[in-house]
C-alpha positions as CSV (number, residue, x, y, z in Angstrom):
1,X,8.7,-7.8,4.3
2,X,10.9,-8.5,7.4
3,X,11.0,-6.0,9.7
4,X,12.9,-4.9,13.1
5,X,10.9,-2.0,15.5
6,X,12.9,-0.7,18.4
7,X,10.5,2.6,20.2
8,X,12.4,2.9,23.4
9,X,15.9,3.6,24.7
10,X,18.8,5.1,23.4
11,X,18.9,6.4,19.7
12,X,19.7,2.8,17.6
13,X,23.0,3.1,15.2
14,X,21.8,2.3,11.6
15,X,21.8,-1.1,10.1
16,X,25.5,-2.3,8.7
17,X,23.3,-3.4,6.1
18,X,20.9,-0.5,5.4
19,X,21.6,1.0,2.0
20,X,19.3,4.3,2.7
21,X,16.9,6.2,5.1
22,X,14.2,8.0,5.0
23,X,13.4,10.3,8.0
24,X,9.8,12.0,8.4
25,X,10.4,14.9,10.9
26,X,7.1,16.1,12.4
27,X,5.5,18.2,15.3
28,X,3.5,16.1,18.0
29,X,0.0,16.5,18.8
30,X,-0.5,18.1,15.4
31,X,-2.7,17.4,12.7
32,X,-3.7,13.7,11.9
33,X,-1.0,11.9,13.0
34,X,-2.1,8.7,10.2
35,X,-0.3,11.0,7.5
36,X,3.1,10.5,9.0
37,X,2.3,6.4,9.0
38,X,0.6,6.5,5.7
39,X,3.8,8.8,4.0
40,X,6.0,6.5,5.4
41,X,3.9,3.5,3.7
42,X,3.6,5.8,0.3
43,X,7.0,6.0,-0.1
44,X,8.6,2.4,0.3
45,X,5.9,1.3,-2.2
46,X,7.1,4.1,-4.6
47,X,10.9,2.9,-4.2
48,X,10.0,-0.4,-4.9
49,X,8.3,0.5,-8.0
50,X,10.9,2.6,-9.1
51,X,13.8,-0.1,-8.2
52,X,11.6,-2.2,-10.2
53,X,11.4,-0.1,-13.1
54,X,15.1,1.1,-13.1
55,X,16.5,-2.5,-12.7
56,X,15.9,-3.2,-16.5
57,X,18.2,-0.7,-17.5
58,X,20.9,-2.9,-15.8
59,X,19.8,-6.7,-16.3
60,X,15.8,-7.9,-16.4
61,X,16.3,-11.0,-15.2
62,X,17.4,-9.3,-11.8
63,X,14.7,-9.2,-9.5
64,X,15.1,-6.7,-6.4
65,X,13.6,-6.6,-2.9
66,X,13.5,-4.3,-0.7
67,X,13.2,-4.9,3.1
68,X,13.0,-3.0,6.2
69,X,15.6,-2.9,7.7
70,X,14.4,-0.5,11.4
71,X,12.8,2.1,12.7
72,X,13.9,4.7,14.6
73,X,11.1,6.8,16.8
74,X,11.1,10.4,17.7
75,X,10.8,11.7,13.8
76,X,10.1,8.5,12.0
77,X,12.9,7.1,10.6
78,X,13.2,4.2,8.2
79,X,16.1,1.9,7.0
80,X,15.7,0.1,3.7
81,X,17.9,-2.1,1.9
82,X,18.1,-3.7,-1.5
83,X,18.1,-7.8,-1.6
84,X,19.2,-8.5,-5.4
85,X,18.3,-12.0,-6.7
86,X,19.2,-13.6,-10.0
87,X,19.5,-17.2,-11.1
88,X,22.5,-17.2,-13.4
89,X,25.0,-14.8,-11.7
90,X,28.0,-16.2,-14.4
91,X,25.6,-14.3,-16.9
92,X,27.3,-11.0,-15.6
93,X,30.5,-9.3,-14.9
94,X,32.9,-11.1,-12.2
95,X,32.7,-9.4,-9.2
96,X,30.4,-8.1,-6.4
97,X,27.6,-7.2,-8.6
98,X,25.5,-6.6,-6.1
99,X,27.6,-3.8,-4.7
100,X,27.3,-2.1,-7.9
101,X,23.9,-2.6,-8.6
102,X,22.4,-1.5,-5.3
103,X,24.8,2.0,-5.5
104,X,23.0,2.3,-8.8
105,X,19.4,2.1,-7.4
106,X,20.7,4.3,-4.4
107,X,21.9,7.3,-6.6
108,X,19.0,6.9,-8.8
109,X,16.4,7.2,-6.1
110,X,18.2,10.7,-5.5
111,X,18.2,11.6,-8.5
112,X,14.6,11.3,-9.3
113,X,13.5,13.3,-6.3
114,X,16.1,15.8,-7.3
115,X,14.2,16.4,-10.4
116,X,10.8,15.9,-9.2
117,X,12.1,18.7,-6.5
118,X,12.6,21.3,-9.8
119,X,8.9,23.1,-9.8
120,X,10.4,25.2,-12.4
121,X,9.2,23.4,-15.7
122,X,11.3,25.7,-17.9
123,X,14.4,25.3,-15.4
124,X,13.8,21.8,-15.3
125,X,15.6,18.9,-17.3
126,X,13.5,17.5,-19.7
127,X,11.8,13.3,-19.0
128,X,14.6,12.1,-22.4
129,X,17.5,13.7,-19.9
130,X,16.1,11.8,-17.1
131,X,16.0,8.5,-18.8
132,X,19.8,9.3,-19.9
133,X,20.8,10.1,-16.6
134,X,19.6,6.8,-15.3
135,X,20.8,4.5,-18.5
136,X,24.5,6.6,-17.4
137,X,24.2,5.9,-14.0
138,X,23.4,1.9,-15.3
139,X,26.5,1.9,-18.0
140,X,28.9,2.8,-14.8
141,X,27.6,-0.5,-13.3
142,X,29.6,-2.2,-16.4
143,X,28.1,-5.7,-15.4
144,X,26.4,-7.1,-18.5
145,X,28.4,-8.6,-21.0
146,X,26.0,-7.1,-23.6
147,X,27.6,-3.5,-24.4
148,X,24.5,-1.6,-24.5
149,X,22.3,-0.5,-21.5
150,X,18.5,-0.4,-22.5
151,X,16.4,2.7,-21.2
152,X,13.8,2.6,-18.5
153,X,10.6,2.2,-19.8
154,X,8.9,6.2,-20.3
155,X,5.5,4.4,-18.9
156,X,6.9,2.7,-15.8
157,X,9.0,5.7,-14.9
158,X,6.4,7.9,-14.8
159,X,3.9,5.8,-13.1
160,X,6.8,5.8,-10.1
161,X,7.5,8.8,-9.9
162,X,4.0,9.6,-9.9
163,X,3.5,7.7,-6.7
164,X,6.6,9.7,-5.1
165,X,4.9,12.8,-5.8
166,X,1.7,11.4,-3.9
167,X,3.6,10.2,-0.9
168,X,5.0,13.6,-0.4
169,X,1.2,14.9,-0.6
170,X,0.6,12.6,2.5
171,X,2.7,14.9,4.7
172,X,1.4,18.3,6.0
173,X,3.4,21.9,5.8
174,X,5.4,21.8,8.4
175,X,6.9,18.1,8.2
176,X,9.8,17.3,6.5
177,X,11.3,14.6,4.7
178,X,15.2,14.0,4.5
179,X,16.6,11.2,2.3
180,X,20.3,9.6,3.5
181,X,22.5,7.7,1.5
182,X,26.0,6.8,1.3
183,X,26.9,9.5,3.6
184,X,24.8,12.2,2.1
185,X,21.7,13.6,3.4
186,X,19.1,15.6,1.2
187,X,15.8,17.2,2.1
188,X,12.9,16.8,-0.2
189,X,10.8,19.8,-1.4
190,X,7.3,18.8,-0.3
191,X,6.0,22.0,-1.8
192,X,7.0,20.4,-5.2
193,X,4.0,17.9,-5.9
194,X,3.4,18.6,-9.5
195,X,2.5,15.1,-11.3
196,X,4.7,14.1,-14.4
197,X,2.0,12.3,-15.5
198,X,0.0,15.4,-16.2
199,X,3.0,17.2,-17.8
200,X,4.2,14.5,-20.2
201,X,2.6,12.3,-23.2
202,X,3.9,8.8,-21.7
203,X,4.4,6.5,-25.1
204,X,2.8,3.4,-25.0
205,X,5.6,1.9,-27.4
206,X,6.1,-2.3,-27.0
207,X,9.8,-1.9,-28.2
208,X,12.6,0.7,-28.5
209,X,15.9,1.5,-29.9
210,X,19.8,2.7,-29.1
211,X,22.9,2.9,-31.4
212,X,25.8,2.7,-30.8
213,X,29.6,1.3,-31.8
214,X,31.1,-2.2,-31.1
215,X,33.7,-4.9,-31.9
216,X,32.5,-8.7,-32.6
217,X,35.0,-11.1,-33.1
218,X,33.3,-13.5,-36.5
219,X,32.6,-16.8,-35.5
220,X,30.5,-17.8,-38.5
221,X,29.5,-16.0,-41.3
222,X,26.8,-16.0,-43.5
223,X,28.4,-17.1,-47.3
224,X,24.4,-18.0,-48.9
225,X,23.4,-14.0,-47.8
226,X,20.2,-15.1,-46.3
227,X,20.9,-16.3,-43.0
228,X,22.3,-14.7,-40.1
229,X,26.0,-14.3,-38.7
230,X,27.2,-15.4,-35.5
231,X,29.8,-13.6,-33.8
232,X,31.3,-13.6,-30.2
233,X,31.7,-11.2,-27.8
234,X,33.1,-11.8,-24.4
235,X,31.6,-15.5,-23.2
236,X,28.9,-15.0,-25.1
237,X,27.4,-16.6,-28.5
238,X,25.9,-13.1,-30.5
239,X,23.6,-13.9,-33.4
240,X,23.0,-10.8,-35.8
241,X,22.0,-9.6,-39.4
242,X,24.2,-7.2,-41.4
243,X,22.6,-4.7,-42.6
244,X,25.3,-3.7,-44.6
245,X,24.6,-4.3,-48.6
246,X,27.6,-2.4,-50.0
247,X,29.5,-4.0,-47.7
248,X,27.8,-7.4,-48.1
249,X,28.7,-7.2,-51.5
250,X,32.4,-7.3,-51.3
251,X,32.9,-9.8,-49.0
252,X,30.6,-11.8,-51.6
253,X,32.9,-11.1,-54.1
254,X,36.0,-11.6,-52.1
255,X,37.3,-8.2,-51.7
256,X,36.7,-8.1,-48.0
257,X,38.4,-11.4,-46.9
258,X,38.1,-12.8,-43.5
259,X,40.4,-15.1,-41.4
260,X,40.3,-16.8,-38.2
261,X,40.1,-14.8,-35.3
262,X,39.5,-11.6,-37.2
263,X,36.7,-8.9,-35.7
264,X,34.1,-6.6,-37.2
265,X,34.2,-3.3,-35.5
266,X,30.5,-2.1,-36.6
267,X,27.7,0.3,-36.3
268,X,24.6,-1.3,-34.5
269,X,20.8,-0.9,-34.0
270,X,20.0,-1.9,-30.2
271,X,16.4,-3.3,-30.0
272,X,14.4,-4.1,-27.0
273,X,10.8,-5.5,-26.5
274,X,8.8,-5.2,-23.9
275,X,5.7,-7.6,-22.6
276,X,2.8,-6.2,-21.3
277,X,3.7,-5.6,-18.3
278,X,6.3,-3.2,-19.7
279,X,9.1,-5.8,-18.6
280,X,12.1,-6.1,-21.2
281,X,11.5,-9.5,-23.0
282,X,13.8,-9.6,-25.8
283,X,16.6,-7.7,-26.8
284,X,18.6,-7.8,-30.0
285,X,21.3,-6.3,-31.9
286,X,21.5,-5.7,-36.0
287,X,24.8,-4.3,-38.0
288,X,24.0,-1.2,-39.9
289,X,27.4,-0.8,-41.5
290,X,30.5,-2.4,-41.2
291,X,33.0,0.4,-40.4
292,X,36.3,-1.8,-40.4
293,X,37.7,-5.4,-39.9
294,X,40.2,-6.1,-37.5
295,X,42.4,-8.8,-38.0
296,X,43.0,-11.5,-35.5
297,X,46.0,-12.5,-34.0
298,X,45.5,-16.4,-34.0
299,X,42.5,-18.6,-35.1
300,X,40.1,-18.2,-31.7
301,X,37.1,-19.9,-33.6
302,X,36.9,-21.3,-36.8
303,X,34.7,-20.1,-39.7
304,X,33.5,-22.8,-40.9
């Protein structure tokens, strides 16, 4: 982690660069002054687990890093910011993906303390709203040319935001801890240190599942019924079963006929395997019904 340390002089302006702060406000010459160091060490290892657990959601084969940006004395105050790395950048929208991607961990970051803040279980939104609230927050990046927007593992989320909880336990009563981003500043409850992990039953599931509506233009079909079809969608090559047997059955027998350039606008099963490591490995689509066909304007691939 490179780092820049300025104790002396005038106040520094933050970092162009620096995506968020973290500022640890605390009274001198009181209590063990380790905890404000050891906080401060808590919680950049928590947002790099939880960046690292939220970036699937997005693309897996992005890997981000975070680095430290400066340090501000006085109150402790720290400047982070995302580096996003990944090999095949045509692979994704045109565009400053990166932009988008590192608002995305940003606003998550405050929305998972926001929630963790809620000591109210009752009052509080549920772990499935959470996990839609961040696979919401990764649609609006709209940078993967596959439609769908896998959820964040249940396991790896609550394993981070377990270690935010235990950051926050680091700091004594009268300390506090304010978050800024984008403009906005927000000060953490660090009465709130209840541990998701002893609220919820984390699933130890190796895949899961979305549905969902989309278009694929036919590129091949399958006229022996026991192979798969290919279709296209955007640059990419999509290969997928249909699920469909009524509907199977009438192209079969001719009574769906397909041209050239026409689409199938379809029902589909999102699947998504993880490794051990609860990293996304695989994902893949399958057609659950064909709901219409839309016909092509001109012969973009051939069938055949």
């Amino acid at each position: 982690m490179n780092y820049h340390l300025r104790l002396s002089g005038e106040p520094p302006m933050p970092p162009r660069d620096a995506d968020f702060a973290f500022k640890i406000d605390f009274k001198k010459g009181l209590g063990n002054p380790r905890r404000v160091f050891d906080a401060a060490s808590a919680l950049i290892d928590a947002f790099e687990f939880l960046d690292d657990a939220l970036i699937d959601s997005v693309d897996s084969k992005i890997e981000p890093l975070m680095v430290l940006e400066d340090v501000e004395s006085g109150s402790l105050k720290v400047y982070l910011r995302n580096i996003l790395i990944r090999i095949d950048d045509e692979a994704l929208k045109p565009g400053d993906w990166k932009l988008l991607v590192g608002h995305y961990l940003v606003q998550a970051k405050y929305i998972a303390l926001d929630w963790l803040d809620n000591e109210n279980a009752e009052l509080r939104p549920k772990l499935a709203d959470l996990k839609r609230a961040f696979q919401k927050l990764a649609q609006e990046t709209d940078i993967r040319q596959f439609p769908d927007y896998p959820p964040i593992h249940e396991g790896r989320l609550i394993t981070a935001l377990d270690k935010l909880q235990s950051a926050k336990c680091e700091l004594a009563e009268d300390d506090r801890l304010t978050i800024e981003y984008e403009g906005h500043e927000y000060e953490v409850n660090l009465s709130s240190k209840w541990k998701p992990s002893a609220t919820v039953t984390v699933s130890d599931a190796t895949d899961s599942t979305s549905h969902g509506e989309m278009i694929l233009t036919v590129r091949k079909p399958d006229f022996l019924r026991n192979t798969m079809w290919q279709f296209s969608l955007r640059k990419d090559t999509i290969t997928a079963p249909i699920k469909d047997d009524g509907w199977l059955d009438r192209f079969h027998k001719r009574q769906e006929p397909l041209s050239p350039g026409d689409a199938l606008k379809c029902a589909v099963t999102f699947a998504y395997v993880y490794d051990n490591n609860r990293r996304i490995i695989e994902s893949r689509i399958e057609i659950d019904k064909v709901l219409e066909v839309i016909k092509g304007t001109g012969p973009q691939s051939s069938l055949l």
